[in-house]
C-alpha positions as CSV (number, residue, x, y, z in Angstrom):
1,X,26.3,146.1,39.4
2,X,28.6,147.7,37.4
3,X,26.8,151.0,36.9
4,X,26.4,151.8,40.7
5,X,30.4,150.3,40.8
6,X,31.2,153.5,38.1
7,X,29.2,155.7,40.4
8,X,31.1,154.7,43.3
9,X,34.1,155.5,41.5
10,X,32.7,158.7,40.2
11,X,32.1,159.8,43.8
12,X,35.5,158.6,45.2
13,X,37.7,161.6,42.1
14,X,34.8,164.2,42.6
15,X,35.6,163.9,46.7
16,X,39.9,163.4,46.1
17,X,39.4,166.8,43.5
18,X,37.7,168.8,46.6
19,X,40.0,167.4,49.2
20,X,42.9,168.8,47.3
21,X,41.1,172.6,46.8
22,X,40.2,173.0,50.2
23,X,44.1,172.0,51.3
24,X,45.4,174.5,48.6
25,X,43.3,177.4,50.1
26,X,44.6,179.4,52.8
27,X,42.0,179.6,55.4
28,X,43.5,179.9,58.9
29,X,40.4,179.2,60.1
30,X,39.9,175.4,59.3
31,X,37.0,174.6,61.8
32,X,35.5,171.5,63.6
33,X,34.2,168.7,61.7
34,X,32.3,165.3,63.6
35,X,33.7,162.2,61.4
36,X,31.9,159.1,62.0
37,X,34.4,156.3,61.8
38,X,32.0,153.3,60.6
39,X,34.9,151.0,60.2
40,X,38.7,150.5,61.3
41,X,40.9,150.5,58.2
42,X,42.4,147.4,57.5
43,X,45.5,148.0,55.2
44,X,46.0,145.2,52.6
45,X,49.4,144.3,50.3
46,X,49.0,144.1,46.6
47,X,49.6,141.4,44.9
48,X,53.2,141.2,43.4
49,X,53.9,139.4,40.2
50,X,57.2,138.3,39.3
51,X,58.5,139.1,36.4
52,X,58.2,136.1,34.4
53,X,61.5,137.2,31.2
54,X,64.7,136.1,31.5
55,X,66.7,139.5,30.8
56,X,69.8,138.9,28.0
57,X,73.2,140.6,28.6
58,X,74.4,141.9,25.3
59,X,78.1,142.8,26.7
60,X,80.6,140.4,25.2
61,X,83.3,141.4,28.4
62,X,80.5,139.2,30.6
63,X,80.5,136.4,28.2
64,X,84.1,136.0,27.8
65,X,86.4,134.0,30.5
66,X,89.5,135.2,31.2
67,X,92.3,132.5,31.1
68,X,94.5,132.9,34.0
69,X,97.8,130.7,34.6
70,X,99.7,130.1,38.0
71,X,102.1,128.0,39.4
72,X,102.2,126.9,43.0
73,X,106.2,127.3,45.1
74,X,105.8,125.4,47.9
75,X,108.7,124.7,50.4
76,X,108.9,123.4,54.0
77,X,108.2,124.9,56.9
78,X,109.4,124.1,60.1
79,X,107.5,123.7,63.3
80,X,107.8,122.8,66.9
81,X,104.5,121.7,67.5
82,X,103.9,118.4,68.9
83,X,100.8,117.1,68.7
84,X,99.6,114.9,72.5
85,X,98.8,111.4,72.2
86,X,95.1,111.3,72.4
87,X,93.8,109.1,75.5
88,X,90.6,106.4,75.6
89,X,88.3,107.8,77.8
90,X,88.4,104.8,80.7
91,X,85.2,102.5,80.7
92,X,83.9,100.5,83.6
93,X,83.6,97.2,82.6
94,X,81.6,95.6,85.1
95,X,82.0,92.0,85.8
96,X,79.5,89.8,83.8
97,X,77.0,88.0,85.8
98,X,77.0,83.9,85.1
99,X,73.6,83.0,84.8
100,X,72.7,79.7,85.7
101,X,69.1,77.5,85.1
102,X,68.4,76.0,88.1
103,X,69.0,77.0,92.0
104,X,67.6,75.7,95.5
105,X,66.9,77.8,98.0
106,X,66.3,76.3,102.1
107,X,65.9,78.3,105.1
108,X,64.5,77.9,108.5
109,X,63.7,80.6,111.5
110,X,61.6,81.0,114.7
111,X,58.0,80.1,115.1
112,X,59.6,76.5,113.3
113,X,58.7,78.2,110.1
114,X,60.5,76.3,107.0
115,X,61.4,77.8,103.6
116,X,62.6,75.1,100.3
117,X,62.4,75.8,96.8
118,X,64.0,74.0,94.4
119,X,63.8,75.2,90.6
120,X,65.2,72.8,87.6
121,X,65.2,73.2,83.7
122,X,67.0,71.3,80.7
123,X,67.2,72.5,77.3
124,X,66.2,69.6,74.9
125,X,66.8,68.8,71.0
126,X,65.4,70.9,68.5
127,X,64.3,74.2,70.6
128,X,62.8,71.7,73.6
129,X,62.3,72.6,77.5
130,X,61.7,70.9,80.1
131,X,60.8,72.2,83.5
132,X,59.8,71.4,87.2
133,X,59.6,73.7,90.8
134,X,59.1,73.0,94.2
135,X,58.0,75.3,96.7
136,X,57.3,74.7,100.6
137,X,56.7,77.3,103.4
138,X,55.2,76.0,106.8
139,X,54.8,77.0,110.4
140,X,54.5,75.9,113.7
141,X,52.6,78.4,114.7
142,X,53.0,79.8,118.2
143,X,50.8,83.2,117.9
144,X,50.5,84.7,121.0
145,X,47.0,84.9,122.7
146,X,45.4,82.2,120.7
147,X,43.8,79.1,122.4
148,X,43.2,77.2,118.6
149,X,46.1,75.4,116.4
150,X,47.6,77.8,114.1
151,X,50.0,76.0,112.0
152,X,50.1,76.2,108.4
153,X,52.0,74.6,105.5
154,X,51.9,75.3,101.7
155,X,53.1,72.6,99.2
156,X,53.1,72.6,95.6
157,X,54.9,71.4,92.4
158,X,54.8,72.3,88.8
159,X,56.1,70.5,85.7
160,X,56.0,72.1,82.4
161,X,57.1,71.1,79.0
162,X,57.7,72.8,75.9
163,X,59.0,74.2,72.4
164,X,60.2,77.6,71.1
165,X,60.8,78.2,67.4
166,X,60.8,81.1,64.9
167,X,57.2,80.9,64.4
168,X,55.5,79.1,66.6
169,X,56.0,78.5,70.5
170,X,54.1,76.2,73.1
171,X,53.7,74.8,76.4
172,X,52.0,72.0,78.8
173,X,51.6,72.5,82.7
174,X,50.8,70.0,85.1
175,X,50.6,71.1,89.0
176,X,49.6,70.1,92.3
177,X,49.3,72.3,95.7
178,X,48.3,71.4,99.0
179,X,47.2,74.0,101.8
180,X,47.0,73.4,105.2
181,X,45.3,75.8,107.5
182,X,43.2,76.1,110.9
183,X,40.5,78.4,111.7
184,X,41.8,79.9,114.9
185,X,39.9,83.0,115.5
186,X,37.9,82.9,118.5
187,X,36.5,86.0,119.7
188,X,37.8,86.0,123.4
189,X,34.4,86.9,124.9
190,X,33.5,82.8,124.3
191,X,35.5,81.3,126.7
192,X,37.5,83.5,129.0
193,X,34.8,83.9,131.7
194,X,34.1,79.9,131.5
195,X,35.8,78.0,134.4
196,X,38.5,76.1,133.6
197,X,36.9,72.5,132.9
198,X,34.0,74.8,130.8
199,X,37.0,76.0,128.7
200,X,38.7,73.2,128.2
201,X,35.4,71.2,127.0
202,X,34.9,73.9,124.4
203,X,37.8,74.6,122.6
204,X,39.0,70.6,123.0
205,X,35.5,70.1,120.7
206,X,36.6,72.3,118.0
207,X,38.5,70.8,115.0
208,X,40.1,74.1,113.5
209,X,41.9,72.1,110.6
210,X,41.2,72.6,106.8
211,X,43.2,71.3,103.7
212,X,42.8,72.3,100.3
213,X,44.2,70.7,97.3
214,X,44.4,71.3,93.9
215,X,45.0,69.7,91.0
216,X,45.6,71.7,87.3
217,X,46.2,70.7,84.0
218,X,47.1,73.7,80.9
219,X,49.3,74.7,78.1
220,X,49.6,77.9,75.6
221,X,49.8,77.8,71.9
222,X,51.1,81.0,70.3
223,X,51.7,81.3,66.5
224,X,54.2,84.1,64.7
225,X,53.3,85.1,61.5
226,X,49.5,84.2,61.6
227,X,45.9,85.6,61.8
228,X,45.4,83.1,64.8
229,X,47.6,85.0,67.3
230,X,47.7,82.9,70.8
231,X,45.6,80.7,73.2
232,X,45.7,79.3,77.0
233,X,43.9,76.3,78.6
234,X,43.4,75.4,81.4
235,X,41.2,72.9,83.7
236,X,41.6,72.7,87.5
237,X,40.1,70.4,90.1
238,X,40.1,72.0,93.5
239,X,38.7,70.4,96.8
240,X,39.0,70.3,100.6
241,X,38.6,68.2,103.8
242,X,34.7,68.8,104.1
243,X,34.0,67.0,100.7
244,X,33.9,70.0,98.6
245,X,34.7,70.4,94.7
246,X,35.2,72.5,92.2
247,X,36.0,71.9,88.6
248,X,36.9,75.4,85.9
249,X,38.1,74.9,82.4
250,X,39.2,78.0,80.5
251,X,40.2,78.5,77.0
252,X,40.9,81.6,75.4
253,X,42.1,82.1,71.7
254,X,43.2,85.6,70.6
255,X,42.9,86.5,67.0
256,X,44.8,89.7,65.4
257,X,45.5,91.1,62.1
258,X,46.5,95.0,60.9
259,X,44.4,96.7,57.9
260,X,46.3,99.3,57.0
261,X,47.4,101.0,60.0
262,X,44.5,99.4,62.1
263,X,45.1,97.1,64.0
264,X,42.4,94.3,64.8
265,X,41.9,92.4,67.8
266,X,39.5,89.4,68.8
267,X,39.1,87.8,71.8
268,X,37.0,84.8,72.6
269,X,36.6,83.5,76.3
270,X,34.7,79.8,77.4
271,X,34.7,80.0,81.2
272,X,32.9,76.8,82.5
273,X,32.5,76.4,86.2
274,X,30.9,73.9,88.3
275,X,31.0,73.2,92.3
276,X,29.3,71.9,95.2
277,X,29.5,71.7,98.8
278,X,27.9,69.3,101.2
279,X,25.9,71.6,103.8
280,X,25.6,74.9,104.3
281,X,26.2,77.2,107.6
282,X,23.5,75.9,109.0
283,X,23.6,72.7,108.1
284,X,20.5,72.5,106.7
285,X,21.0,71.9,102.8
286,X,23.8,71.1,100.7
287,X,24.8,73.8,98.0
288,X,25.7,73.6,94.3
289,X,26.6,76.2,91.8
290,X,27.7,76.2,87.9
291,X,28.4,78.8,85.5
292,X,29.4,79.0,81.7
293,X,30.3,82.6,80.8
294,X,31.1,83.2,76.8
295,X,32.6,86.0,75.7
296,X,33.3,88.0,72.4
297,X,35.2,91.2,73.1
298,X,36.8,92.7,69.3
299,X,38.9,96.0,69.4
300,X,40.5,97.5,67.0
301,X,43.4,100.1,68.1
302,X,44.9,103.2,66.5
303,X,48.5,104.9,66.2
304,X,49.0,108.3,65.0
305,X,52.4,109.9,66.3
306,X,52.2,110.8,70.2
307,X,48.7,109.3,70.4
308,X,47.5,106.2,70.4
309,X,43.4,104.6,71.3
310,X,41.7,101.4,71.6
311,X,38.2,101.5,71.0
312,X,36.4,98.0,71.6
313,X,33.4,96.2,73.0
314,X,33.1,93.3,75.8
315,X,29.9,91.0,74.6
316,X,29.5,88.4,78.1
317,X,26.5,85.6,78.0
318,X,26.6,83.9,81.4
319,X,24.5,80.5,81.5
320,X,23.4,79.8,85.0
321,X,23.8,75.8,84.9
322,X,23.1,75.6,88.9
323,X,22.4,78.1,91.9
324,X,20.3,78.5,94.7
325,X,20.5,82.4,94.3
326,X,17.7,83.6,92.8
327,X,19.1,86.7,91.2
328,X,21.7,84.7,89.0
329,X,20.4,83.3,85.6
330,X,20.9,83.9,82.1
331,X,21.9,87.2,81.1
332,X,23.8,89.1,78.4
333,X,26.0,91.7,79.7
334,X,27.4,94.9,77.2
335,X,30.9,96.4,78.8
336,X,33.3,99.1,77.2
337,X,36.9,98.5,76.1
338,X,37.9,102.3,75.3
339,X,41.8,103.3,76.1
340,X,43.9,105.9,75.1
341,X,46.9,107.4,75.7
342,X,48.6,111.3,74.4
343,X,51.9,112.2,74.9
344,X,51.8,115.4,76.4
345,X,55.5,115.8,76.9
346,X,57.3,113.1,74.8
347,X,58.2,110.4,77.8
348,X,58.0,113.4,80.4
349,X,54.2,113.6,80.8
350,X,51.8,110.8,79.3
351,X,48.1,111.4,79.5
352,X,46.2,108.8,79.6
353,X,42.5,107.7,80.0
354,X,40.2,104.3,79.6
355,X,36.9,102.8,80.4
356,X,36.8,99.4,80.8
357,X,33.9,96.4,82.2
358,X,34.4,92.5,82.5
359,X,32.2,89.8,84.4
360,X,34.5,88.2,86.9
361,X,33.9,84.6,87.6
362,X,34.3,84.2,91.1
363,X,35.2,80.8,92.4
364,X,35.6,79.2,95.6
365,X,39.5,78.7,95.4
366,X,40.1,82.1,94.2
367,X,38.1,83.1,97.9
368,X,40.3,80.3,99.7
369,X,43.8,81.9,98.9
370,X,43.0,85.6,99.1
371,X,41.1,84.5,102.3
372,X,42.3,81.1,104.4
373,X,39.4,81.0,106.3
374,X,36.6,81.0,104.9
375,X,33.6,78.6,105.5
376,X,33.3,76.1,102.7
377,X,29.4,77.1,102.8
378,X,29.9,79.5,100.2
379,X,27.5,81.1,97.6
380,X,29.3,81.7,94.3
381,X,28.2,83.7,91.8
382,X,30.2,85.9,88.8
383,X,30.7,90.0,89.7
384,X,29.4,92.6,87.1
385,X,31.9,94.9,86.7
386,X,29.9,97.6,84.8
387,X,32.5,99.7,84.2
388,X,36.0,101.4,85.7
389,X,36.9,105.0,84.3
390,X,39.6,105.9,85.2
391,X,42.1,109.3,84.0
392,X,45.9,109.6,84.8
393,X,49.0,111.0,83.9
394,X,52.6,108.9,83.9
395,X,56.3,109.8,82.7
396,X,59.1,111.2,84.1
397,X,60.4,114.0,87.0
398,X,63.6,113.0,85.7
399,X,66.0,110.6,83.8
400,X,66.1,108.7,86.2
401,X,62.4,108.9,88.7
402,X,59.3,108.2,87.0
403,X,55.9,108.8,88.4
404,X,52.2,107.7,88.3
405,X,48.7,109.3,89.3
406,X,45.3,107.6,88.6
407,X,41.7,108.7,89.4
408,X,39.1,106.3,89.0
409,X,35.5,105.2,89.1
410,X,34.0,102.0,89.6
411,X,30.7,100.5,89.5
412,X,30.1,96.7,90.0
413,X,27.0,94.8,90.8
414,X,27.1,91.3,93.3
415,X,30.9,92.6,94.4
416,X,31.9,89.7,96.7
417,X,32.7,91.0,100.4
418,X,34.1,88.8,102.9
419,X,32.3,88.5,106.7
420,X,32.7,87.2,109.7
421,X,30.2,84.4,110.1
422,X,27.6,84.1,113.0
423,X,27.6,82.5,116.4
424,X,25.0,80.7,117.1
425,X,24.3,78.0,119.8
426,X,21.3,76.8,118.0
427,X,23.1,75.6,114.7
428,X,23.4,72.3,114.3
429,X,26.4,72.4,112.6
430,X,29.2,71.2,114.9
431,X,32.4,71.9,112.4
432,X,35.4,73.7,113.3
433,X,34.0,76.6,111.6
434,X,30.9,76.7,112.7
435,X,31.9,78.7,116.2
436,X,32.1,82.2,114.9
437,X,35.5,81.9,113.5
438,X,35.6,81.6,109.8
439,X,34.2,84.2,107.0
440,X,31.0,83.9,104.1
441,X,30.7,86.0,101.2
442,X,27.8,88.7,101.1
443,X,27.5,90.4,97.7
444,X,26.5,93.8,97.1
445,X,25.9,96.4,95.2
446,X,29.4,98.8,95.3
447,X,31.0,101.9,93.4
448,X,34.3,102.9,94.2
449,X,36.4,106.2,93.9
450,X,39.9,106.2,94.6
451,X,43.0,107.9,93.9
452,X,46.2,106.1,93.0
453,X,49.8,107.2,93.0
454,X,53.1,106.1,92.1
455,X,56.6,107.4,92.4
456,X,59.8,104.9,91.3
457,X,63.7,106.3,91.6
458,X,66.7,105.0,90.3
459,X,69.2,107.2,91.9
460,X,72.2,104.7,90.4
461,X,73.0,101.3,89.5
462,X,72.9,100.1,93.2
463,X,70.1,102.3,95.0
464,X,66.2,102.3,93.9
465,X,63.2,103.1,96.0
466,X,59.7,103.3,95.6
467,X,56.2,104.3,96.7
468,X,52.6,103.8,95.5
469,X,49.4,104.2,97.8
470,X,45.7,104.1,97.0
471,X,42.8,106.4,98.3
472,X,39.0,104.4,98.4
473,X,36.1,106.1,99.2
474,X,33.3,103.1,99.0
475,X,29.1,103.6,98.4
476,X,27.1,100.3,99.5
477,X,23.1,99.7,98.4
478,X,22.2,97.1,100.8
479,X,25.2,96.1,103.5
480,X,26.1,98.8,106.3
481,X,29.4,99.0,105.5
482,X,31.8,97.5,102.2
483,X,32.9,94.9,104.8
484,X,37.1,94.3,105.2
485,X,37.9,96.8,102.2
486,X,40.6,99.4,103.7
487,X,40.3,103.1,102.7
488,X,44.0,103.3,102.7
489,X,46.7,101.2,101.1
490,X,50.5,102.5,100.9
491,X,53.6,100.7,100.3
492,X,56.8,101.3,99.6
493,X,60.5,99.6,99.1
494,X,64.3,99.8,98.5
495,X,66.9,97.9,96.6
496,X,70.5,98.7,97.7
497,X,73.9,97.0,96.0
498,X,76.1,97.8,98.7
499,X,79.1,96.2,97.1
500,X,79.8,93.2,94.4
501,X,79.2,90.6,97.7
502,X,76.5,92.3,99.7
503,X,73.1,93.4,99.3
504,X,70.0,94.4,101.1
505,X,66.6,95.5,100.5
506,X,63.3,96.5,102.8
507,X,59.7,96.6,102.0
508,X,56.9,98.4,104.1
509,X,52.9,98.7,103.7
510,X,50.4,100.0,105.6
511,X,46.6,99.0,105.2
512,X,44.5,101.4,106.6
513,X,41.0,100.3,109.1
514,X,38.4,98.3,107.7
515,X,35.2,97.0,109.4
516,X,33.3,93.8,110.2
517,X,30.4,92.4,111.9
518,X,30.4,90.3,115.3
519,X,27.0,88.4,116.3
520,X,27.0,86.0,118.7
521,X,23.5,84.3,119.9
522,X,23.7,82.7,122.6
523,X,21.2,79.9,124.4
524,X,20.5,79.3,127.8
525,X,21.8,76.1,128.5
526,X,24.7,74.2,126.9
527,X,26.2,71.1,127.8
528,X,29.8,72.9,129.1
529,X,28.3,76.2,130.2
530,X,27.8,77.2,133.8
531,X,28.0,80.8,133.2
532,X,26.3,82.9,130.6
533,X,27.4,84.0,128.0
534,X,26.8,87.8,125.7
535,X,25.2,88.5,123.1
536,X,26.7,90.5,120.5
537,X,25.3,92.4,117.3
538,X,28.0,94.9,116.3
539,X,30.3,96.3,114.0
540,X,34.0,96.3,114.7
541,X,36.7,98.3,113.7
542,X,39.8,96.8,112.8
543,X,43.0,98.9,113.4
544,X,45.1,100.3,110.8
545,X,48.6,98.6,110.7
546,X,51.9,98.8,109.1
547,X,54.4,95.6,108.4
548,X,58.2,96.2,107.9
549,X,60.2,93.6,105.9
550,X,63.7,93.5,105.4
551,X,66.7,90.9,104.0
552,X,70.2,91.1,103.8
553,X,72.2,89.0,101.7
554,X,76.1,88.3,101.2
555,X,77.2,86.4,97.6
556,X,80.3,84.4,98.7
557,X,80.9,83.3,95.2
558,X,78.9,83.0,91.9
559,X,77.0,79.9,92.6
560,X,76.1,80.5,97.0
561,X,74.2,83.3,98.4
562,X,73.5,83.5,102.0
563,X,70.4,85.7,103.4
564,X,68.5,86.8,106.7
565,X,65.0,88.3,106.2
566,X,63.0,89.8,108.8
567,X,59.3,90.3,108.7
568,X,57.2,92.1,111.0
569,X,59.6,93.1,112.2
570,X,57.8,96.3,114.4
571,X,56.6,93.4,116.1
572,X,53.2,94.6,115.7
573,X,50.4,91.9,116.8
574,X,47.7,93.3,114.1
575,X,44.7,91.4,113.1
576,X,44.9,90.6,109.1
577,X,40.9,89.8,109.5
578,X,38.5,89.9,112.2
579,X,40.0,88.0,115.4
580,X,42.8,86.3,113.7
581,X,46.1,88.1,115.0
582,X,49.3,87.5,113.3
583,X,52.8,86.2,114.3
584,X,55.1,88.8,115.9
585,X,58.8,89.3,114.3
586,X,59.7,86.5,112.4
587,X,63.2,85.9,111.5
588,X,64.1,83.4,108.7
589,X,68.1,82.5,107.6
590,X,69.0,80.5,104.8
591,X,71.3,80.4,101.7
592,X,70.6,79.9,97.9
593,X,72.5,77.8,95.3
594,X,72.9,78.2,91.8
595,X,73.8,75.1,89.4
596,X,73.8,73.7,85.7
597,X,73.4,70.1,84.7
């Protein structure tokens, strides 16, 4: 190597030496030459050392100081400046609220609907509560176009009791609530071409009434400066006029510690469910069902400057204690828990992302209140949510207007659907439900795309609106249609302060159309019918509709608040579900009071 390096060297003088000759010689003449350029030059810098001596200065002028003396005359000098009085900027001090820990609230309006709540808490030795509520909303009814009782009333109290302290907080709950409803919707096509004594012989032998009632008992635990973080109980007992029951007990403790700048999460869920009910549609068996679902889900969750991610596992063993459905039994289910979040933006423009899966237990009074009318013939069994990804971006168009926007993907396996149940003049079953006017629960196979977004403004103190609305686009494996799910769901409100005594707000929402089934089997002869009557095997469409709320209040003092609210107040008669229209505009005064002990 270092021979040929000498005759590169060699080679590079013996070309400089003839470079320089031929410039020196006049030749006017130079010619043409090809070069072939083989590779672009790429200037480099030398290195540069610094000089690494201290240099001496031998000159005694530099090192000697010179002493220099001087005095300082000072004398007065006059001025007519005046200096202005500075002036505190003025700031609005806005009156302080008094905030008081109990109130009532009673109110009354057409359709004899009734509104009471009455809320009272008492602060106790030692860091001790005490707590109870009231709350009461019924109805006379009065829908127009409906042959059936449609009253309703909804009662229930809670008590709670409890202790805060530095390090350790917790609670018991007892409650009670009592529903009263009536399954009123009769497709018109079943009596309004009977004759008049028909008619009246059929609906006078339906009993529309149901009651539910349930009873709960719970309490949280949650511990400061420990490994053992929190935990909720909870048992309910909830049951209805038919004879049917339904015991749950939940408890789930949540365990967290930090390992450096990890930190780690462990939750633990026992979900025990058991319930039965006497017969089913056709009154040909009773039913029973019972679940225990344990779950293990640890995450541990990471924070490095504008980014932040959750990475964590869902373990779920669901014992089948008792069904009739075939496809539920014993299984182990696997689901992600993967979130995440980047600031793009600072607080202007958050990206974040997340897949996430959970087995839902499903019970009968969760179907009960987000449907009334359902059939207490129901088959229960848990939903396996496989997953939801989902991607989005959130922050800020402003100070002061923040917005939201979600895609997302969902897969779930036995998704509960609610459907209207069949007609048949060959059941047996003579209940009030049994006529084609109350809902079961088909499960199905059902992913989900939709598109969510969001868009809050505080434009001051005393005005704020908002707007949200979802997108759903539905795929089914074995039903014709994702039965009662809308496609579109948009809301929006406002929140104005008009002045320190008066105040008003409105809320609107639109659900878009969603589809049922209608079957009605008729026989030939029945005891009250002369005339015959259709047959029916279709799917209906139920129209999109819109609701518009509003209240206005006026604060005559501190303590007393009188409002009017207005709902539905387009007057619209929609259908919520399939044949069960609801009341027109409703109208609803009353006042609220405010109180200590």
């Amino acid at each position: 190597m270092k021979i040929k390096f000498q005759y590169k060297i060699l080679i590079i003088v013996v070309l400089f030496c003839s470079q320089i000759s031929i410039a020196q010689k006049k030749d006017e003449n130079i010619g043409t030459e090809i070069v072939n350029v083989v590779k672009a030059y790429t200037p480099t810098i030398s290195d540069a050392f610094k000089v690494k001596e201290t240099p001496t200065l031998d000159d005694e002028d530099n090192s000697k100081k010179e002493v220099i003396q001087y005095s300082i005359f000072s004398f007065p000098v006059a001025s007519t400046f005046t200096p202005s009085k500075g002036k505190a900027a003025g700031v609005e001090n806005g009156v302080k609220e008094k905030l008081f820990s109990n109130y009532a609230t009673l109110a009354a309006g057409n359709y004899g609907t009734i509104n009471a709540e009455l809320f009272v808490t008492q602060t106790l030795e030692n860091g001790d509560y005490i707590g109870a509520m009231l709350r009461h909303l019924s109805s006379l009814g009065g829908i127009k176009n409906v042959e059936l009782d449609n009253n309703f009333s909804n009662t229930a109290l809670d008590a709670t009791y409890g202790s805060k302290s530095n390090n350790i907080s917790w609670n018991g709950d007892l409650g009670y609530q009592r529903q009263s409803y009536n399954w009123y919707g009769l497709d018109a096509s079943l009596y309004e071409n009977l004759l008049p004594s028909d008619k009246d012989l059929f609906l006078n032998g339906i009993n529309p009434k149901q009651t539910y009632q349930n009873i709960y008992l719970g309490g949280r635990l949650a511990i400061g400066e420990s490994v053992f973080k929190d935990a909720t109980i909870k048992f309910s007992h909830f049951s209805d006029a038919f004879s049917s029951t339904e015991n749950r007990f939940i408890i789930k403790p949540i365990f967290q510690f930090d390992v450096m700048d990890v930190k780690l999460k462990t939750n633990f869920v026992l979900d025990y469910l058991n319930g039965s009910f006497q017969k089913d549609y056709f009154d040909t068996a009773s039913l029973k069902y019972g679940y225990t679902n344990f779950g293990f889900q640890p995450s541990f969750k990471i924070n490095k400057d504008d980014f932040s991610v959750n990475f964590g596992i869902g373990i779920f063993y669901s014992l089948a204690i008792e069904t009739l459905n075939s496809e539920s039994k014993n299984k182990l289910f696997v689901y992600p828990n993967i979130t995440g979040s980047y600031k793009v933006v600072d607080d202007l423009m958050i990206a974040y992302a997340g897949a996430e899966g959970e087995l839902k237990q499903n019970t009968y009074q969760d179907f009960a209140q987000e449907n009334f009318f359902v059939s207490p013939t129901l088959m229960v069994v848990p939903t396996d949510q496989k997953f939801d990804i989902y991607v989005g971006l959130k922050g800020k168009l402003a100070n002061t207007i923040g917005y939201n926007i979600r895609g997302s993907i969902k897969n779930e396996d036995n998704k509960a659907l609610f459907k209207n149940n069949v007609f048949d003049f060959s059941n047996s079953n003579t209940s009030g439900y049994a006529n084609g006017n109350s809902f079961g629960v088909v499960y199905d196979n059902l992913k989900t795309v939709s598109f969510f977004g969001e868009l809050k403004a505080d434009f001051s103190k005393n005005i704020s609106i908002g707007v949200n609305g979802t997108l759903s686009s539905y795929a089914i494996k074995n039903e014709e249609e994702a039965w009662n799910l809308p496609r579109i769901n948009l809301s929006s409100f406002i929140d104005y302060t008009i002045n320190s005594k008066w105040y008003a707000n409105a809320k609107v929402f639109f659900v878009g159309e969603r589809k049922d089934q209608l079957v009605i089997k008729p026989t030939t002869i029945q005891p009250w019918n002369t005339l015959p009557l259709p047959e029916k095997n279709e799917s209906i469409t139920l129209n999109s509709f819109f609701d518009l709320n509003a209240q206005v209040g006026y604060k005559h003092n501190e303590r007393l608040t009188f409002f009017l609210k207005g709902n539905n107040l387009a007057s619209q008669n929609y259908q919520r579900w399939l044949n069960y229209p609801v009341q027109g505009l409703q109208v609803l005064a009353g006042a609220n009071y405010k109180f200590d002990f």
